[in-house]
C-alpha positions, 0 to 999 in steps of 0.5 A: 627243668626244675619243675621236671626235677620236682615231679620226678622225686615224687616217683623215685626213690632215695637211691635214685636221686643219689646217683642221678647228681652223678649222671647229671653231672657227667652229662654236662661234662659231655655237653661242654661249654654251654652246659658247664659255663652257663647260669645256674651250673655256671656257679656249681662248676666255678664257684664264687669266691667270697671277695667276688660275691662281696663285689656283686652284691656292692655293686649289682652288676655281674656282667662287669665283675672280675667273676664273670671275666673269670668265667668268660676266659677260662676254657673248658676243654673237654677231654671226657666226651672224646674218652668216653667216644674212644671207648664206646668205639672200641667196643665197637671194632670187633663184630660181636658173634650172635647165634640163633641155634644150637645147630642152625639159625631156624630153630629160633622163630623169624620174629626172634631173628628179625630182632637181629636186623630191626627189632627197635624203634630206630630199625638199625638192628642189634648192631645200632642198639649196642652202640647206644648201650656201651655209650650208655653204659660208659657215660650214665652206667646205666641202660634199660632194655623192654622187650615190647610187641608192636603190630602195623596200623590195622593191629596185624602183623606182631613182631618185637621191639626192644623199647630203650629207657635212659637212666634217668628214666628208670625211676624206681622198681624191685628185684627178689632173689629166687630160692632155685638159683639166686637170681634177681627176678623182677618184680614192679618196676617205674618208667618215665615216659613223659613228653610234649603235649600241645595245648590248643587253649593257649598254643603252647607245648607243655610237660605231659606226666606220664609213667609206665608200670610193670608189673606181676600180678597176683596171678604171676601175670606180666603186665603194664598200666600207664599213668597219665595227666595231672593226677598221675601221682595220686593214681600211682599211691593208691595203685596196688601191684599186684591188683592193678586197676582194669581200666589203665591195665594191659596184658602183653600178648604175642601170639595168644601167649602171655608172661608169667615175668617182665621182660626188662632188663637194666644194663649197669656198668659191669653187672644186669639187675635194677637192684645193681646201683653203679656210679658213671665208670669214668666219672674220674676224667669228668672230675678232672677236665672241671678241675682243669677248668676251675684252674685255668679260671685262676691262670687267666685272671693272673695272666690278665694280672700279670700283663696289666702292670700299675703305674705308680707316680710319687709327689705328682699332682693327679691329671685331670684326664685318665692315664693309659700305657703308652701315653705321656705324663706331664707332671707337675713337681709337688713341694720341693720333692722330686717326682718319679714314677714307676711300673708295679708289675707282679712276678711271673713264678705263680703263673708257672706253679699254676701251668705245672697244676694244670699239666699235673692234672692231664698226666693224671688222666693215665691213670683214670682213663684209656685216652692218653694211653692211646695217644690219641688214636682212639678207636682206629688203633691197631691190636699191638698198639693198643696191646702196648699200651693199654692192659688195665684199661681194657679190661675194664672196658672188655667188662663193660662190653660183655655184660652189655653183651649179656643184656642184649642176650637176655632180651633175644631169650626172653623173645624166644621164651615169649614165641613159645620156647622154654628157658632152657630151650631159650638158652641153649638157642640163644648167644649174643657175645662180645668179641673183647679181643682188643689186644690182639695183633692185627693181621696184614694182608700179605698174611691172610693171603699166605693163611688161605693159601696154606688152608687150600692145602691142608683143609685145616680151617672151615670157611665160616673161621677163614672168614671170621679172620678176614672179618677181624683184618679188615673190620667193619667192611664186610658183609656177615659170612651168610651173606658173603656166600649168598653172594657167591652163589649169585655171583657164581650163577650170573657166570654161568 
């Protein structure tokens, strides 16, 4: 890990590994206990106090010092991973609206609207590829989106494929803003792609350097050039954007067309661009659960304290043997002192103060995150219920939802402008918007009975909007509307 750390830096830039100690941090947090308890973050997540390291370094021996019972007794209980799984849930309960056409879904080629059910590397659609974006947004805050063309193993067949990149895995790149309408326009960027490689040699799978560049060159063509092996970094300081070496140099091409800009979008937390840097948005309830565990460090200790009384004996000669609770002394008088003997034990009023701090920290999550707020019942809330209790808390997560939303639509824009349509053509074609009314009252069945029954006679709503209601009532378990009526004209033929 820390050689891939310090290859890395090589690459990156300083704003990089600023916000990248944010990312690993939230990561581990996630994990849990193996990632927050474990050696060397064992010690950056519960740090040493001085009379601890005064002890190991006397006694060189760890695994009998009172740290290490610190550390193998506190609980890490993970409230994050469940806060940041309720939101990204959330985010998945309404269906989001995509469109293809300013009147009908055949105006964008089949290759665009294939992307809506394949279209990337895990074949689960649009609808696999948001999940994995909100829940990259809400952890990392960052995502990255690469509009690739991928054929079959004879080279035939083209079709795109929205290649994912991590945030780890965005190493450095540049935006400008253009003079027409002051948006960001990519211009270079780095993506780390390093894998296993296997050594027939020595038998082993080691770390195989490797870097994608995009870029645009001199002519305003879009292209890539991949650096590879040992001598990736020194490829990639002699390497000049805008003429790039022929030799680790390809031009992406589909149908004969290529790009006059790169077709990568970074998704941040609330806003695209790879410029736009943003701390993990909930890094607040990380925050608290390592705190929470640093307390329940202490509270253990004065627990084991507190139940352990010592046992204090005056003007006694000491026994031969070791003395243990619940055994028996015999004591031998010293001197014409009368002997005694007595249990030292602590008061229990610290152990309170340090439950009100731990209690005090969990209260605290109201007002950093959505969880408590829910009650627990995450995304399987109703609308009122969430509507109750959650105002400020949505909202964010309805920004976050929407600006995911709005980098899947780049990338269906940029498949469009690629099968030969023009921007404009490209945008008015193209939507991909996310459905954020999470504060909506659900409806019961009894009332959508009663809205069909009414619409059969006044004819009020079509039903493409009666059915987006019954999409909203029971989510998740119907089909899309197209599919719904192909169904009914199948359903109607077999009758007759």
């Amino acid at each position: 890990m820390a050689a891939e750390t310090t290859y890395k830096t090589l690459f990156t830039s300083p704003r990089y590994l600023f916000f990248n100690r944010f990312r690993e941090f939230v990561h581990d947090c996630y994990v849990g206990s193996e990632a927050i308890k474990e050696s060397p973050n064992s010690f950056l997540y519960l740090p040493m106090q001085r009379r601890e390291e005064d002890e190991i370094r006397k006694t060189g021996n760890m695994s009998h010092s009172h740290y290490h019972f610190r550390k193998q007794h506190a609980c890490y209980e993970n409230f994050f991973k469940p806060t940041i799984d309720d939101i990204v849930g959330i985010m998945q309960k309404n269906r989001p609206a995509v469109k293809f056409g300013v009147k009908e879904a055949s105006e964008s080629s089949r290759e665009v609207r294939d992307i809506e059910y394949y279209g990337n590397q895990y074949g689960d659609g649009l609808t696999g590829l948001k999940w994995r974006l909100n829940f990259n947004q809400a952890l990392y805050g960052r995502y990255g989106l690469l509009l690739d063309v991928i054929a079959d193993a004879d080279g035939l067949n083209p079709r795109f494929c929205i290649s994912e990149y991590t945030a780890d895995k965005i190493l450095d790149g540049e935006s400008v803003k253009r003079n027409s309408d002051l948006q960001d326009t990519l211009q270079w960027a780095l993506l780390d792609e390093t894998t296993l490689k296997f050594n027939p040699q020595n038998k082993i799978w080691e770390g195989w350097p490797k870097i994608r560049v995009l870029g645009i060159d001199a002519a305003g063509q879009y292209y890539q050039a991949v650096l590879e092996g040992s001598g990736c970094y020194q490829d990639w300081l002699s390497f000049d954007l805008k003429n790039p070496p022929a030799d680790k140099t390809i031009y992406p091409t589909f149908k004969q067309k290529t790009l006059g800009f790169i077709p990568f979008t970074v998704c941040n937390v609330n806003r695209l661009g790879i410029n736009e840097w943003q701390e993990p948005p909930y890094m607040d309830v990380a925050n608290i659960a390592v705190a929470n565990y640093q307390i329940d460090s202490y509270y253990k200790r004065a627990i084991q304290n507190h139940a352990t009384p010592t046992l204090v004996v005056c003007n006694a000669a000491k026994p031969t043997e070791g003395v243990y609770l619940g055994g028996v002394i015999w004591t031998q008088s010293s001197g014409n002192n009368q002997v005694s003997a007595s249990i030292l034990e602590t008061s229990g009023a610290g152990l309170a103060e340090m439950r009100n701090a731990k209690e005090s920290l969990k209260n605290s999550l109201k007002y950093s995150s959505i969880r408590d707020l829910l009650d627990g019942a995450g995304a399987n809330s109703s609308g009122e219920a969430i509507q109750l209790r959650t105002a400020s808390g949505t909202a964010a997560i309805a920004a976050i939802d929407r600006t995911g939303a709005k980098a899947l639509e780049e990338q269906l824009v940029f498949a469009s402008v690629w099968s030969g349509a023009t921007f404009a053509e490209a945008g008015d074609r193209i939507s991909f918007e996310a459905d954020v009314s999470y504060l909506g009252t659900d409806f019961s069945l009894q009332t959508v009975v009663s809205l069909l029954q009414a619409n059969q006679q006044t004819q009020t709503l079509s039903r493409q909007n009666l059915y987006s209601i019954l999409e909203k009532s029971v989510p998740g378990t119907l089909s899309s509307f197209d599919d719904n009526e192909i169904q009914l004209v199948a359903e109607t033929d077999a009758i007759l």
